[in-house]
Backbone as XML, in Angstrom:
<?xml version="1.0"?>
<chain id="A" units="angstrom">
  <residue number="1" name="UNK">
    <atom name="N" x="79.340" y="92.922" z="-19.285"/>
    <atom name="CA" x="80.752" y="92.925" z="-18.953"/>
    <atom name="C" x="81.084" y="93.844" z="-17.793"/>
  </residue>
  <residue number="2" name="UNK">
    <atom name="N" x="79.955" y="94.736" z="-17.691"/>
    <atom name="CA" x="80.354" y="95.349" z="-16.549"/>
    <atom name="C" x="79.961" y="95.461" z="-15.503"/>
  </residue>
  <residue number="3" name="UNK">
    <atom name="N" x="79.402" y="94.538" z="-15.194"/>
    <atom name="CA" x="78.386" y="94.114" z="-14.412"/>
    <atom name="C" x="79.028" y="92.970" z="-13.148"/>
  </residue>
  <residue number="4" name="UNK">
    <atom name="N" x="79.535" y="93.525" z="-11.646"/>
    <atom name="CA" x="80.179" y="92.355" z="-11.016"/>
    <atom name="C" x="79.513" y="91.687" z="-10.160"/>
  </residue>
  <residue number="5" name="UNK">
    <atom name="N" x="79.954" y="90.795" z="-9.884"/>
    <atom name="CA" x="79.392" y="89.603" z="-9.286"/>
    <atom name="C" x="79.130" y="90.050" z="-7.552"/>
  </residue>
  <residue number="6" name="UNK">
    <atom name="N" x="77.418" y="89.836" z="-7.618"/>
    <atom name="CA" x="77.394" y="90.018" z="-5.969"/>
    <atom name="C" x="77.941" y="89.191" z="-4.688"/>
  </residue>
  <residue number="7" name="UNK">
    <atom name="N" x="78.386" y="88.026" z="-5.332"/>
    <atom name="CA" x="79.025" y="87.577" z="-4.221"/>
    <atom name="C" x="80.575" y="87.737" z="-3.735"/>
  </residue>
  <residue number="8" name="UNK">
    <atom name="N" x="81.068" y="88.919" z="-5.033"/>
    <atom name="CA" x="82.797" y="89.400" z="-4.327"/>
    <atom name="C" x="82.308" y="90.083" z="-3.362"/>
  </residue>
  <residue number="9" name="UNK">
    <atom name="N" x="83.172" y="89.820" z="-2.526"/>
    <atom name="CA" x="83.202" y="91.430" z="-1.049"/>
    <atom name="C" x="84.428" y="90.802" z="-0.278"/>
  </residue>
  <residue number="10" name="UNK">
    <atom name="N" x="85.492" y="92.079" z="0.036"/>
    <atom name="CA" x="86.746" y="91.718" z="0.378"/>
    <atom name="C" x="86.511" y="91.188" z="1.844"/>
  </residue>
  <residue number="11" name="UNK">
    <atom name="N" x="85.375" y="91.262" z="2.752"/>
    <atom name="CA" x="85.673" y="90.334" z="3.900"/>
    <atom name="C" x="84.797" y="90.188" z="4.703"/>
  </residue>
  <residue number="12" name="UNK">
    <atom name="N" x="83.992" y="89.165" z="5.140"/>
    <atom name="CA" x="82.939" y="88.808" z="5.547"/>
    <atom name="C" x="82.571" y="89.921" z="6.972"/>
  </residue>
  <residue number="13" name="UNK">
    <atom name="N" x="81.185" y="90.007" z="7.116"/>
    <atom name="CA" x="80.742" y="90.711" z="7.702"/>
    <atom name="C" x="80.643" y="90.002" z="9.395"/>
  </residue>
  <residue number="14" name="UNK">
    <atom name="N" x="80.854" y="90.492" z="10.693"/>
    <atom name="CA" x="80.709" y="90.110" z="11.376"/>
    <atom name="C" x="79.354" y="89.788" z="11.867"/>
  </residue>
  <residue number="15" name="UNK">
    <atom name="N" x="79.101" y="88.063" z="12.802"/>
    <atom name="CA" x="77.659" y="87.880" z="12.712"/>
    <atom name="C" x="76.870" y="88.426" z="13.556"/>
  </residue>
  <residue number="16" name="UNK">
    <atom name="N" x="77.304" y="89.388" z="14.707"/>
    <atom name="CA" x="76.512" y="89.921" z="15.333"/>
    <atom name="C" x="77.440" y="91.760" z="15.556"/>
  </residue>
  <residue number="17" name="UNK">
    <atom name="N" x="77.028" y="92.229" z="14.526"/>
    <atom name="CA" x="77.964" y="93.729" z="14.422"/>
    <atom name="C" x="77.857" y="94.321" z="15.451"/>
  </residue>
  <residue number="18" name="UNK">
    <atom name="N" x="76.845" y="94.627" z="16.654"/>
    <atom name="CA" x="76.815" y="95.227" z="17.446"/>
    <atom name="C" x="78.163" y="95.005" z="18.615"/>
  </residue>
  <residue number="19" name="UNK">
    <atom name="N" x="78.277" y="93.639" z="19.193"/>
    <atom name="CA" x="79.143" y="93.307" z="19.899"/>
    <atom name="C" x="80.988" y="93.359" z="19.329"/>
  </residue>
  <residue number="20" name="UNK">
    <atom name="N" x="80.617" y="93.680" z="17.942"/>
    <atom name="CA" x="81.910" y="93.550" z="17.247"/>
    <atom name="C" x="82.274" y="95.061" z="17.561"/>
  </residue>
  <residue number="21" name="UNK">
    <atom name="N" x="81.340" y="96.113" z="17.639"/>
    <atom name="CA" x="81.418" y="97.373" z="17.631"/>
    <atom name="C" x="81.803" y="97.725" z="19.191"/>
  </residue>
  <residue number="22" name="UNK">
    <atom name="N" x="81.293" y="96.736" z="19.745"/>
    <atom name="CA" x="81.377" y="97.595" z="21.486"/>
    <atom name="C" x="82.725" y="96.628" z="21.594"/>
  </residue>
  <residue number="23" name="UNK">
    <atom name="N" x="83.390" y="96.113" z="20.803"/>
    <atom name="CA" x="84.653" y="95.035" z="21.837"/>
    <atom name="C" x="85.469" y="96.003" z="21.954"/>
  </residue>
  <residue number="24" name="UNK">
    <atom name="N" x="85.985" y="95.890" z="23.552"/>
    <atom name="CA" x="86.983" y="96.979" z="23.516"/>
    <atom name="C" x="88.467" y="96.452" z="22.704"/>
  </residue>
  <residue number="25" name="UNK">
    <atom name="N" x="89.483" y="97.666" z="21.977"/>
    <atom name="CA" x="90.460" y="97.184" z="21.421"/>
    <atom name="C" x="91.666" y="96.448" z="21.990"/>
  </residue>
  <residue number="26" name="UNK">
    <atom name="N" x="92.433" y="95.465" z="21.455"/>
    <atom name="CA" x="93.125" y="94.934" z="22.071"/>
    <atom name="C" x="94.845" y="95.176" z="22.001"/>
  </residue>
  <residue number="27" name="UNK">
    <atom name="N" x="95.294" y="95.790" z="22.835"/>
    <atom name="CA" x="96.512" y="95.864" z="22.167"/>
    <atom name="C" x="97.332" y="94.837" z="21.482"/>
  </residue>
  <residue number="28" name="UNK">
    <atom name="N" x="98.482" y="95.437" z="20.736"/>
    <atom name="CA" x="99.073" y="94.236" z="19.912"/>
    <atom name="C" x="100.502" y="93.647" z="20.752"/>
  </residue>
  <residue number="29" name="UNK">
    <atom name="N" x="100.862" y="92.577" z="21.016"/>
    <atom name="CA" x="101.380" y="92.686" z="21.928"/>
    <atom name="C" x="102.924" y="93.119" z="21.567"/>
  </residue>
  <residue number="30" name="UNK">
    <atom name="N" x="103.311" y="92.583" z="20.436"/>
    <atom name="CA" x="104.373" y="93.214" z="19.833"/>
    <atom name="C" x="104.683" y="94.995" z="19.998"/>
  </residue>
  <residue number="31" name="UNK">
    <atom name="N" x="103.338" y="96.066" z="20.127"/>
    <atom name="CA" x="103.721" y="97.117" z="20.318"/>
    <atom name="C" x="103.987" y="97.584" z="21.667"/>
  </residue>
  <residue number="32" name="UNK">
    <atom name="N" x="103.600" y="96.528" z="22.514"/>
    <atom name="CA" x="103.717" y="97.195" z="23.862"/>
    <atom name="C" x="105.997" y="97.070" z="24.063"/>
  </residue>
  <residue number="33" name="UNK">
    <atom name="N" x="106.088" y="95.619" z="23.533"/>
    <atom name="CA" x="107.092" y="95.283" z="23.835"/>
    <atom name="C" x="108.007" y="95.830" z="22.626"/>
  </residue>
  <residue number="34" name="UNK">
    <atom name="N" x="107.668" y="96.615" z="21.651"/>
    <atom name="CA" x="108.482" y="97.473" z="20.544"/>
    <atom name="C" x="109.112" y="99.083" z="20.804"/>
  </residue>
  <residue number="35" name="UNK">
    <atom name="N" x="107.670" y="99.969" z="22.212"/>
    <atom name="CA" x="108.320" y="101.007" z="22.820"/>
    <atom name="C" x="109.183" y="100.228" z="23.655"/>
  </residue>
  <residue number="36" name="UNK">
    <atom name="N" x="110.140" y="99.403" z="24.591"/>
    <atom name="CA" x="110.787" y="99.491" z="25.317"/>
    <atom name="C" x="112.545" y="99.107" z="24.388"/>
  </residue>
  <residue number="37" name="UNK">
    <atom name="N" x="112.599" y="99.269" z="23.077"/>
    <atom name="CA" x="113.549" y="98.953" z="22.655"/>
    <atom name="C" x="113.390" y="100.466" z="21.000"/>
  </residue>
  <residue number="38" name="UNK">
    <atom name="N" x="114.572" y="101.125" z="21.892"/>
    <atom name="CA" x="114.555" y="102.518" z="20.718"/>
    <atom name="C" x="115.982" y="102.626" z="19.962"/>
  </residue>
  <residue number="39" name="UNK">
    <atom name="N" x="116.630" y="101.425" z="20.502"/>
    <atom name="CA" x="117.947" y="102.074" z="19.414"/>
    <atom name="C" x="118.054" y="100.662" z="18.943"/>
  </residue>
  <residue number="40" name="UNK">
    <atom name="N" x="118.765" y="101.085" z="17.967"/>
    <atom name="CA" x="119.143" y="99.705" z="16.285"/>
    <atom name="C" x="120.628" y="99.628" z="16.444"/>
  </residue>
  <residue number="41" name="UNK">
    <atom name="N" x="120.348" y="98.088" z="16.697"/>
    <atom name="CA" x="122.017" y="97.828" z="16.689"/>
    <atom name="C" x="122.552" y="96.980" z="15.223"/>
  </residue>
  <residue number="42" name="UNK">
    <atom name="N" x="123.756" y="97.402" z="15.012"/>
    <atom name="CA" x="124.107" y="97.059" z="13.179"/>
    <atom name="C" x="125.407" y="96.041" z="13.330"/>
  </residue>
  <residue number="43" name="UNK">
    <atom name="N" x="125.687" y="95.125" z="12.780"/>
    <atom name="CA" x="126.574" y="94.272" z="13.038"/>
    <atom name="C" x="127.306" y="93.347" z="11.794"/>
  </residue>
  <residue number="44" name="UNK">
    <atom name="N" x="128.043" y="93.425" z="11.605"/>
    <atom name="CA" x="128.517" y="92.432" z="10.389"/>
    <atom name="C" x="128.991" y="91.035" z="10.429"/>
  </residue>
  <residue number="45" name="UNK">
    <atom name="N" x="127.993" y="90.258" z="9.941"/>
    <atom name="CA" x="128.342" y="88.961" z="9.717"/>
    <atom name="C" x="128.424" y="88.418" z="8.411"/>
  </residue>
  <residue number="46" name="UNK">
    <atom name="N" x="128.717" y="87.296" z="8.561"/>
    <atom name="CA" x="129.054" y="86.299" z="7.030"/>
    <atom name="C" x="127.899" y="86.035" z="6.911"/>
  </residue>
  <residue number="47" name="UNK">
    <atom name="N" x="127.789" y="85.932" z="5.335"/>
    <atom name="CA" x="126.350" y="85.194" z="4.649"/>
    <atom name="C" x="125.952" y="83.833" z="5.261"/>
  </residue>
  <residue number="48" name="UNK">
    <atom name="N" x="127.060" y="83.113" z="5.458"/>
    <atom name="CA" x="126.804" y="81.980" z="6.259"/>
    <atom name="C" x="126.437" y="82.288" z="7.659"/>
  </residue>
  <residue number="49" name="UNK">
    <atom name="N" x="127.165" y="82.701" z="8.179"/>
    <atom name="CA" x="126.649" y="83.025" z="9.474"/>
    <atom name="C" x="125.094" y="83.920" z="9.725"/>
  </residue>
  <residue number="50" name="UNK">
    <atom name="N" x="124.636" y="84.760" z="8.897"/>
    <atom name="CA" x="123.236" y="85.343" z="8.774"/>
    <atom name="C" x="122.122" y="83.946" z="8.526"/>
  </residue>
  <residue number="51" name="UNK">
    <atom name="N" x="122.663" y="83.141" z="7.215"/>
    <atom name="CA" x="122.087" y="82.058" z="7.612"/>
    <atom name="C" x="121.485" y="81.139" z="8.021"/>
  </residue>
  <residue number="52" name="UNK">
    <atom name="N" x="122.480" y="80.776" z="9.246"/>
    <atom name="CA" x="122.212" y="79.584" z="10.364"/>
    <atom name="C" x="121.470" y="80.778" z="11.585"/>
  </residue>
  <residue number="53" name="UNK">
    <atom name="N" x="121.658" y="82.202" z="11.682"/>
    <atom name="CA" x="120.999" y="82.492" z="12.502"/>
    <atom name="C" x="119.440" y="82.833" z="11.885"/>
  </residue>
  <residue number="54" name="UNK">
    <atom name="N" x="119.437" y="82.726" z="10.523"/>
    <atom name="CA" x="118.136" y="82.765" z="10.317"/>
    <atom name="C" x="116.924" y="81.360" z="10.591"/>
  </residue>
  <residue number="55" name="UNK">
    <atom name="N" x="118.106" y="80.209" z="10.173"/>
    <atom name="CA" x="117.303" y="79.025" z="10.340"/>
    <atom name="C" x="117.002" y="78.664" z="11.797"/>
  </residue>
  <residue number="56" name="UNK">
    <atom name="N" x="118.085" y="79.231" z="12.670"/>
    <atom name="CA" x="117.744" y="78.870" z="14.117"/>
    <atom name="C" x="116.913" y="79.593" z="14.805"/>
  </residue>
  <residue number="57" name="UNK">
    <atom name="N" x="116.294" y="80.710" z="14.127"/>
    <atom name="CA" x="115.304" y="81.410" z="14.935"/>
    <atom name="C" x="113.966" y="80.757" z="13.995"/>
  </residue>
  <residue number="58" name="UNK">
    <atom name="N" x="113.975" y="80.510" z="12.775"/>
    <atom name="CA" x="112.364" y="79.598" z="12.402"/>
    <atom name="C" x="112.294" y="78.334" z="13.085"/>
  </residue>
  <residue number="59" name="UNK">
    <atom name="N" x="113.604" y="77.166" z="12.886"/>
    <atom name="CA" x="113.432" y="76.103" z="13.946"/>
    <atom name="C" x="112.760" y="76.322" z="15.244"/>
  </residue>
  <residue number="60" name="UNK">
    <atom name="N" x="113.100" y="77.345" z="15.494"/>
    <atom name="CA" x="112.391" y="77.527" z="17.007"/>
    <atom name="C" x="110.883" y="78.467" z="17.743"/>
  </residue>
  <residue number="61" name="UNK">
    <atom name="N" x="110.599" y="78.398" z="15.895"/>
    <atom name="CA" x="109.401" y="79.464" z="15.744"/>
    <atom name="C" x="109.397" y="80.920" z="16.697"/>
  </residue>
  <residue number="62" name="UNK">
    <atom name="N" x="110.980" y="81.431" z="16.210"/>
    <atom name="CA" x="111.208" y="82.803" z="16.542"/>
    <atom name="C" x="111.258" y="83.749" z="15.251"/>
  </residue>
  <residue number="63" name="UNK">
    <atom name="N" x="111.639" y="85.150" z="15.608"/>
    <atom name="CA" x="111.997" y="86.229" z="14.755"/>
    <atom name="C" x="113.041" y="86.074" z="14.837"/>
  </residue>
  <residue number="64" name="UNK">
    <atom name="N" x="113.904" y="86.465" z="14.167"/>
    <atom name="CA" x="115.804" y="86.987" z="14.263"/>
    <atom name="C" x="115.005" y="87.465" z="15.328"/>
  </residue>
  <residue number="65" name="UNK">
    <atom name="N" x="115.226" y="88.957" z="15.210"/>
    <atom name="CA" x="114.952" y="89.748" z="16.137"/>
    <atom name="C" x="114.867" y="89.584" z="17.808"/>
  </residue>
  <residue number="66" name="UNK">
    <atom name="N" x="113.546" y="88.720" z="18.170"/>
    <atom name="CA" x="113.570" y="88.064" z="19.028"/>
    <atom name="C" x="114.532" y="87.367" z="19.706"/>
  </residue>
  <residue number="67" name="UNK">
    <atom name="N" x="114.927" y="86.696" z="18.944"/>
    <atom name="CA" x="115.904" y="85.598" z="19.413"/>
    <atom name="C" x="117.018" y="86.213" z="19.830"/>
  </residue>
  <residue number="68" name="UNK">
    <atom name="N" x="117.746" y="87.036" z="19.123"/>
    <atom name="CA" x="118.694" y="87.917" z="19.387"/>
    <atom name="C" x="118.485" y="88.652" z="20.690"/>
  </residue>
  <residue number="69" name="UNK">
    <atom name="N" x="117.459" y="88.971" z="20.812"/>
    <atom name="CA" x="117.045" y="90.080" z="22.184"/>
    <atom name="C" x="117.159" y="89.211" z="23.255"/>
  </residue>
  <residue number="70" name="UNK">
    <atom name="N" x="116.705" y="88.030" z="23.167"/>
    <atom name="CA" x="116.910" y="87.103" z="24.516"/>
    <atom name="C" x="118.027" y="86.476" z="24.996"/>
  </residue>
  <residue number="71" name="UNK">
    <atom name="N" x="118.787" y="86.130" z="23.702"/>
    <atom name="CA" x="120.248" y="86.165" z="23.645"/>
    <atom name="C" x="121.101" y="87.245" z="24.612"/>
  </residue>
  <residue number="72" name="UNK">
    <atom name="N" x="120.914" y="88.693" z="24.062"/>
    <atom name="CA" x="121.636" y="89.488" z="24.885"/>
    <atom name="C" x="121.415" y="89.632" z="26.255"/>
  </residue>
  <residue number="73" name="UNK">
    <atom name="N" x="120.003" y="89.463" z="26.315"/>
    <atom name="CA" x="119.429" y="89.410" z="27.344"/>
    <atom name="C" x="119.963" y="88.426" z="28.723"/>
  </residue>
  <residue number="74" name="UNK">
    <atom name="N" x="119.813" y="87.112" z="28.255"/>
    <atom name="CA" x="120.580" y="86.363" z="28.900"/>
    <atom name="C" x="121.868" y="86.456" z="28.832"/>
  </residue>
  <residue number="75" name="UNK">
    <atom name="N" x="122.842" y="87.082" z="28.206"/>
    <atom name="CA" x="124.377" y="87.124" z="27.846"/>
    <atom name="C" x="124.877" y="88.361" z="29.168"/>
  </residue>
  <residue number="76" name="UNK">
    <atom name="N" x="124.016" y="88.969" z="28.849"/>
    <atom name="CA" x="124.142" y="91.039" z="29.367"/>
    <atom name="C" x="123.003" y="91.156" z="30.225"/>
  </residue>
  <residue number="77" name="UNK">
    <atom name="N" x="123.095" y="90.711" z="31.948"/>
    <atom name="CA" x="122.073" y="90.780" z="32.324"/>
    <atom name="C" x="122.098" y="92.085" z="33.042"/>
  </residue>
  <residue number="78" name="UNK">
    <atom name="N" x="121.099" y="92.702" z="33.152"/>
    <atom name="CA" x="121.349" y="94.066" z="33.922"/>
    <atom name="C" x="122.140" y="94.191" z="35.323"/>
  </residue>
  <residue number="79" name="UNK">
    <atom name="N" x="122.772" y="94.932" z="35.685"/>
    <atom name="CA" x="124.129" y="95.547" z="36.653"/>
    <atom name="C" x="122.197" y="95.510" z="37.865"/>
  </residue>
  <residue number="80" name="UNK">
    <atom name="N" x="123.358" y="95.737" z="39.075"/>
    <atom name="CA" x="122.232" y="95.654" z="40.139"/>
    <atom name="C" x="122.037" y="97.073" z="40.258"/>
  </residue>
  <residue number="81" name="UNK">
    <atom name="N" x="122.627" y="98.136" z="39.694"/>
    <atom name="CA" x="122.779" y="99.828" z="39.480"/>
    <atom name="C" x="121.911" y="100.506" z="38.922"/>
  </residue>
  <residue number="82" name="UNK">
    <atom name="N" x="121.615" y="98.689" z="37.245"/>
    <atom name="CA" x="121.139" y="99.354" z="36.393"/>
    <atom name="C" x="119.427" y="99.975" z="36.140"/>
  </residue>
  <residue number="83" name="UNK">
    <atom name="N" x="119.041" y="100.122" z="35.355"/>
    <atom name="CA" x="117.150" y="100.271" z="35.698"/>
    <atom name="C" x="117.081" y="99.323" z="34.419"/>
  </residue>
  <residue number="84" name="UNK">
    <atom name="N" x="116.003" y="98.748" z="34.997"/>
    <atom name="CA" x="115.260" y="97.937" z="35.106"/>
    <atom name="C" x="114.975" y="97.725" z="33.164"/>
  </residue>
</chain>
């Protein structure tokens, strides 16, 4: 009974470890583009309205998040003053 089975192991071993070891790391691309956005904006909407903006960002295989950012983005485009 106490005895487990040699073929569990939580995740297969890579087939050539050496090259797995030298790959250089890759960034994620989400973090590069997560430092350029530091403040949280809070907003109140209707349950309905949270909603349809939830279904319209999976229809379009987005995040809220995302979608929203490109939104403002295109809405609020930077002043010719502003940086960049």
């Amino acid at each position: 009974m106490s005895e487990r089975s040699p073929k569990r192991s939580f995740a297969a071993r890579p087939a050539n470890p050496e090259s797995w070891v030298k790959a250089p790391d890759r960034p994620s691309p989400r973090a590069e583009a997560a430092a350029d956005f530091t403040a949280r904006l809070t907003i109140d909407v209707t349950a309905d309205m949270r909603g349809r903006i939830k279904i319209a960002a999976f229809q379009r295989g987005q995040t809220v998040a995302d979608m929203l950012r490109a939104l403002f983005e295109r809405e609020f485009p930077p002043s010719q003053g502003d940086a960049p």
